[in-house]
N, C-alpha and C positions, 0 to 999 in steps of 0.2 A: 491227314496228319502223319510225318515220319513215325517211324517206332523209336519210340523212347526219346521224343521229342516233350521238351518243356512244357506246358501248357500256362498261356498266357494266364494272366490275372482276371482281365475279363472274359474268357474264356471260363475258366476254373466254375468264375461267381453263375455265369451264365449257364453251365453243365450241371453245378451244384441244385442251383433254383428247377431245373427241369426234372433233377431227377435221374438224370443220367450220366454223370462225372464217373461213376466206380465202372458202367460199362463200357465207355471211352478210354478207361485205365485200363483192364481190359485188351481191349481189341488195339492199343498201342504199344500193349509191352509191359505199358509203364505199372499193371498193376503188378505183373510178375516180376519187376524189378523192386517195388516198394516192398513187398512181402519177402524179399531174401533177408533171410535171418544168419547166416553163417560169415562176415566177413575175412577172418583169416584166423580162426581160434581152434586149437587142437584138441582142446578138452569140451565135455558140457557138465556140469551138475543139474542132476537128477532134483527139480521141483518140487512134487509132491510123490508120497509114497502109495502102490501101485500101476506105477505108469507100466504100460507092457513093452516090452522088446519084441518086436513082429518079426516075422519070413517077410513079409514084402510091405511097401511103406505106403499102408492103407488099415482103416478101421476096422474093415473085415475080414484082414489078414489072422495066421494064427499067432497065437499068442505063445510065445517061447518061453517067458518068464519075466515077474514085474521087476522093479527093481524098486528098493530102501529109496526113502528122501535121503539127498545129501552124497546119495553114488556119486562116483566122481568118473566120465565114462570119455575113451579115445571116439572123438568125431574124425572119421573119416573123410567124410563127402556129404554135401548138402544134394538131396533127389527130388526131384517131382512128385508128389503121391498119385498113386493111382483114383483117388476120389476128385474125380472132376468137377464137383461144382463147391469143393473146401474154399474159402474163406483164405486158408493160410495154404496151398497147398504144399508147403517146406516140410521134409523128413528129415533126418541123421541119420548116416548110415555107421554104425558104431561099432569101431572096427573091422571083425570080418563076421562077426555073430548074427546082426539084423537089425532092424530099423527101429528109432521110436520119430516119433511127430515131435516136429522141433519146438513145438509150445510151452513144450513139457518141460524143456531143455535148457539151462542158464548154459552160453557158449562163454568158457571161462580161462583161464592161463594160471600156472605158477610158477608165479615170477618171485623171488626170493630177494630184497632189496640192504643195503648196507645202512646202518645207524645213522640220522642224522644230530646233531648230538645240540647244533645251534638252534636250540627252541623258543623264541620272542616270548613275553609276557602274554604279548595278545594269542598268543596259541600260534599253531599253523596247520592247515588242511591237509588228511592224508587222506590218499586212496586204500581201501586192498584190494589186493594183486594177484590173492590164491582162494580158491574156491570155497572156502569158507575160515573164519578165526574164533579160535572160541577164546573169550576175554574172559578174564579177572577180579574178584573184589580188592585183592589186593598182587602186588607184583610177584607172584611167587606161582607155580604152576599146581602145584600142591595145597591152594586156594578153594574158595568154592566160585563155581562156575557164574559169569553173567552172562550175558547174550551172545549168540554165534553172529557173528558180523559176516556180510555173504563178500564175491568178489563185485567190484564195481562201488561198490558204497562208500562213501565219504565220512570223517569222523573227524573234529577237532581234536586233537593232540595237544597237551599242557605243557609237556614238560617229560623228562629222561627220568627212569628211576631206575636204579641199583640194585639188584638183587646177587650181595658178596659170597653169598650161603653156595647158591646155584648157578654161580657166577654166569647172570645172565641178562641181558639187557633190555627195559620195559619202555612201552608208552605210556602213557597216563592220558586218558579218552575222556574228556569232560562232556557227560548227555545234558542239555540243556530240558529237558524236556523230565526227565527223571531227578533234576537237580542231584547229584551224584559222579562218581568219577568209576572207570575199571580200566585194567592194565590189558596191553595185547602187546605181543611179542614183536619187536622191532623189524623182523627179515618180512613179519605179513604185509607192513604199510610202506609204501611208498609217499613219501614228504611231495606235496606237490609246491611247485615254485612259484613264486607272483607273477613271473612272467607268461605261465598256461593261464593264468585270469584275467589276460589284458583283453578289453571291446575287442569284439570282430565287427569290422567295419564302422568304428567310430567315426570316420569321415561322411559317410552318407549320414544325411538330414532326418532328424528323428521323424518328422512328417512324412517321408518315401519308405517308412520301414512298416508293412504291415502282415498280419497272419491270418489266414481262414482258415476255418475249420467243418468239413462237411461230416457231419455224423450221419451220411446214410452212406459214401462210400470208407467213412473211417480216415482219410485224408487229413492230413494238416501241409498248407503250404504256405511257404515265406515269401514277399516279395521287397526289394528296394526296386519302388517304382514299377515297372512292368518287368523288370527282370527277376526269372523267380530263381531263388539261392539253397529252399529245401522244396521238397515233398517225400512226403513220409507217409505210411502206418500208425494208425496209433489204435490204442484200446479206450475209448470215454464210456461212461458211466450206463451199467445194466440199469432195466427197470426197477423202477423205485428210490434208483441216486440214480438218474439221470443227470449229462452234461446240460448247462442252462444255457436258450441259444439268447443270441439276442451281441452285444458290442459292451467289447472289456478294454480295461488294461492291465498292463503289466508292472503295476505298482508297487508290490512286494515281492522281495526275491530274498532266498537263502541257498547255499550251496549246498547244506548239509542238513535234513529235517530231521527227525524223529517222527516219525505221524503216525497217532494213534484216534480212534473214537473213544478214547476215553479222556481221564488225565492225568496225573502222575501217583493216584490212592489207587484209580481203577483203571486200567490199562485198554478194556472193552474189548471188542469182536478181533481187531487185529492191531498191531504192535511193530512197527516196521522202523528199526534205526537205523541213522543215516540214510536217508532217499536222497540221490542225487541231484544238484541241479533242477534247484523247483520254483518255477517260476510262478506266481498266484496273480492271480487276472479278477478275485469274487473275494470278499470280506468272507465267505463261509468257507476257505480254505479250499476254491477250486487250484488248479494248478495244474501246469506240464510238470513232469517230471519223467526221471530213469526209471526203472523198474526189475528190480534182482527176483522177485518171487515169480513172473513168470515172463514169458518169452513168444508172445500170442499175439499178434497185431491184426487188427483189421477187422476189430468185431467187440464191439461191449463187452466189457469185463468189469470196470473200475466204479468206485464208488463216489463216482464225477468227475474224478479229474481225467485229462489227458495221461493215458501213460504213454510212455515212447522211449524206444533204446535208450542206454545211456551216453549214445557216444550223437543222435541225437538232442536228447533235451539239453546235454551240454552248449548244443548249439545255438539255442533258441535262448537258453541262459546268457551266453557273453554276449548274443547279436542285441537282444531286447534293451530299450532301455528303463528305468534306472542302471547305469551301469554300476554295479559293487565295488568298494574297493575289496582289494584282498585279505584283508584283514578285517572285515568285516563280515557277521556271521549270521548277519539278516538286517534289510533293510527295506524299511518302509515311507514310500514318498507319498500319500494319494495327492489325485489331480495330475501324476507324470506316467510314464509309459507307453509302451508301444501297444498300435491296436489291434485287438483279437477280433474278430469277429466272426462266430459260432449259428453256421448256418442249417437248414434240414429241408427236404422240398414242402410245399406250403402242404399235399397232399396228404403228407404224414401228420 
């Protein structure tokens, strides 16, 4: 097989079943291309707090100094680690100081955006754009604080609001999930337009559209027909939320979640608003989706779903169908969608 050649569908299903797909990825390249984690982003924010800044970009390296969650850090160059048999083997070389492991790492942008001031009833989908926002009870900054929204994450937007005092210009963020509203500062969100929600690939036949998913190499691939359109990375569920294998679909989809174990009295173990692009395949809220808290593909982490970039699960979002309208902020068809099928070798 060429390097970095596609890997057929029967191929994929047939490497998957043996047991040996992630070492075929491997010895083609193609794993070392699915693990690049750096596409063309100048910044990273720092994930959790104690990550280290190394001399060289390895585990065993020394440790220079950790950094605060929420650093905001110049990505230089994405490097090879020197740990040969890593999973991820991607580092960041952070500016000229020294390396951390790019897992650790949200690769992010500030992008500073203009008001858009035409806001529909039915709301409209924003991005943020800078590495983090910290939002609002009410439009004024001099407020008390609600949640830091990260970059990448999506948030229904209501409506403009005024603040003449601080002559300053608001969103108004409605959480469905928290049944409640908070303001974030117009230059963090980018208004996204109904023309970025249109299908990809509406034309091909819902029937030639299907997704595998091998959880022993970490692998998710798309196919229309035997042409395959993704292969990816992803992280599904450690022991104990285990991903469930077995054939899905893609019946419910929302652009923008709130996903919490708890519910809106009791928040639970974790609290994540706005996830991107999440596509649900399981009545008990399995799902692909984006992923802003960490940046580590190719090895259980999640607590069942699929996580995957967010430029990624965007994809899997508009190819899959139920197709969304845009103005639409979750919809659920059962009996329609595209089909998942979550496989592992029979040995495991």
């Amino acid at each position: 097989m060429a390097e970095n050649t596609p890997i057929s569908r029967k191929d994929f299903l047939k490497l998957a079943a043996a047991g040996t797909l992630g070492f075929v990825l491997a010895e083609t390249g193609l794993g070392r291309v699915l693990a690049q984690t750096m596409p063309s982003h100048t910044q990273g924010r720092i994930v959790y707090s104690g990550i280290s800044l190394c001399d060289q970009p390895s585990i065993n390296a020394k440790t220079l100094r950790v950094f605060n969650r929420d650093e905001v850090v110049p990505l230089t160059e994405v490097v090879t680690g020197l740990d040969a048999d890593a999973y991820n083997p991607h580092w960041y070389r952070i500016g000229s100081e020294g390396y951390a492991y790019s897992g650790y790492v949200q690769p992010v942008e500030t992008m500073y955006n203009r008001p858009v001031l035409d806001i529909p009833s039915a709301g409209r989908l924003a991005e943020v754009t800078v590495p983090f926002s910290d939002v609002y009870r009410i439009a004024d900054s001099r407020g008390d604080r609600g949640y830091r929204l990260y970059y990448g994450s999506l948030h229904w937007v209501t409506r403009i609001a005024l603040n003449r005092e601080e002559k300053s210009i608001w969103y108004e963020i409605y959480d469905d999930q928290i049944k409640a509203s908070y303001f974030g500062r117009v230059q963090d969100f980018r208004i996204i337009s109904p023309d970025e929600l249109a299908p990809i690939s509406p034309d091909v036949p819902a029937e030639l559209k299907k997704i595998y998913i091998d959880l022993d190499s970490q692998s998710v691939a798309a196919y229309e027909g035997d042409t395959n359109v993704l292969m990816t990375r992803c992280a599904s569920g450690t022991k104990g939320t285990n991903t469930p294998l077995g054939t899905y679909y893609s019946y419910h989809k929302g652009p923008s979640i709130h996903m919490t174990d708890g519910d809106d009295r009791d928040l639970g173990t974790y609290d994540l608003p706005g996830v991107p692009w999440v596509t649900f395949f399981t009545g008990e809220g399995h799902s692909f989706h984006g992923t802003y808290w960490h940046n580590d593909y190719g090895s259980p982490r999640s607590h069942g779903c699929i996580n995957l970039t967010p430029e990624d699960s965007r994809f899997i979002y508009l190819w899959t169908t139920p197709y969304v309208p845009p103005e639409t902020r979750y919809l659920h068809l059962p009996g329609q969608g595209t089909t998942i099928e979550i496989v592992k070798p029979a040995a495991e």
